[in-house]
Phi, psi and omega in degrees: 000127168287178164279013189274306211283337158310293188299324156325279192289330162286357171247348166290306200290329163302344192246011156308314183304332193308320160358296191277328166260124157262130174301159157263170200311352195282304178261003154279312177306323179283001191269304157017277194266356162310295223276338158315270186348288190309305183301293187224040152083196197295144174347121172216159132122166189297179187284150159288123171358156151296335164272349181280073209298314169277343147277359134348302184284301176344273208303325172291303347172302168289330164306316146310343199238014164285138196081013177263136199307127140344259168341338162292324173308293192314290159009297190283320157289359184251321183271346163275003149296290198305318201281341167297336182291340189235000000 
């Protein structure tokens, strides 16, 4: 395991503190599809219901960040973490 990927995963275990604040929908959708991205590359897997409104917005969400490199990813997910943090 690198430090990207360490770094990754200590900022997944990190965005728990959030609890007493919730980001707004905007940026919960965007910490989302960083960490899809980061985790397993580009958009996969079925379509969401037709009633299924938040995951819809997930998969377009994720969906925006198709063909950016993981490690880029991760990157975007680790500083948008740090800056919720402070």
């Amino acid at each position: 395991m690198n430090d990207l990927q360490r770094e990754f995963e200590q900022a997944a275990a990190d965005i728990k503190q959030l609890l007493h604040e919730r980001p707004d929908n905007d940026t919960l959708l965007r910490l989302y599809a960083l960490y899809k991205q980061g985790n397993g590359g580009d958009v996969h897997g079925c379509d969401p219901g037709f009633f299924d409104f938040i995951g819809t917005a997930k998969k377009e969400a994720w969906t925006l960040l198709k063909g950016m490199s993981q490690d880029e990813a991760r990157r975007q997910y680790i500083a948008l973490v740090r800056q919720l943090l402070t």
